[in-house]
N, C-alpha and C positions, 0 to 999 in steps of 0.2 A: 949734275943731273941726278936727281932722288927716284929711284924704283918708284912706280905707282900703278902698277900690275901685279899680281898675284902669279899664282903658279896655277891654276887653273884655268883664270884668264887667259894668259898665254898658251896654253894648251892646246886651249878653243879655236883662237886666234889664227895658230901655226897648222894645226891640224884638222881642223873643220871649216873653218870661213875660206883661208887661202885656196887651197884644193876645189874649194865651190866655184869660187869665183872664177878660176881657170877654166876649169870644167865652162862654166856659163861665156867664157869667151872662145873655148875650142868651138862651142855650139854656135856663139854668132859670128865667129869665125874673126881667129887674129889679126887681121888686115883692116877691121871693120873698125871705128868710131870708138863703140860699144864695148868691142873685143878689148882694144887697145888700153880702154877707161877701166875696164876690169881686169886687166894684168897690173896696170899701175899699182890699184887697189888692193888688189893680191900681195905686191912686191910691200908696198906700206904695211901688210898685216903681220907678216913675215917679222918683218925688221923692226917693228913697235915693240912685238913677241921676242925677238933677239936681246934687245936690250933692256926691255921690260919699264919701259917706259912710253908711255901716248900723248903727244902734249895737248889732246881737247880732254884725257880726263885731266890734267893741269888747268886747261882752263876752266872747267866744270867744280873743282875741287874733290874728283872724285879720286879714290884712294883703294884700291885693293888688297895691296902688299899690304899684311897684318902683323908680317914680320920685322919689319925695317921702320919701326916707333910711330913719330904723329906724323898728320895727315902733312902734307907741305900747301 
């Protein structure tokens, strides 16, 4: 599995989007649907940002890491 995240992306990921998204299911409340589809969502942002890898920018061919050579 080849990096295809940056070190900012992952940042954002880990620290701005997950936190949201909790936040937006403490609000519709964790029990709910809603709640439950945005902690998933949170837990996936986390852990893409963990390894630094997402595999739809793979399917997209999108590439961030500028560090780790060509695009895969």
């Amino acid at each position: 599995m080849t990096r295809n995240m940056g070190t900012a992306d992952r940042i954002v990921r880990a620290f701005v989007v997950a936190p949201l998204l909790v936040i937006g299911a403490a609000l519709a409340g964790f029990a709910s649907v809603l709640g439950v589809v945005l902690v998933v969502l949170a837990a996936v942002m986390v852990g893409t940002a963990a390894v630094a890898y997402c595999p739809l920018y793979s399917l997209a061919h999108l590439h961030t890491d500028h560090r780790g050579g060509a695009p895969a």
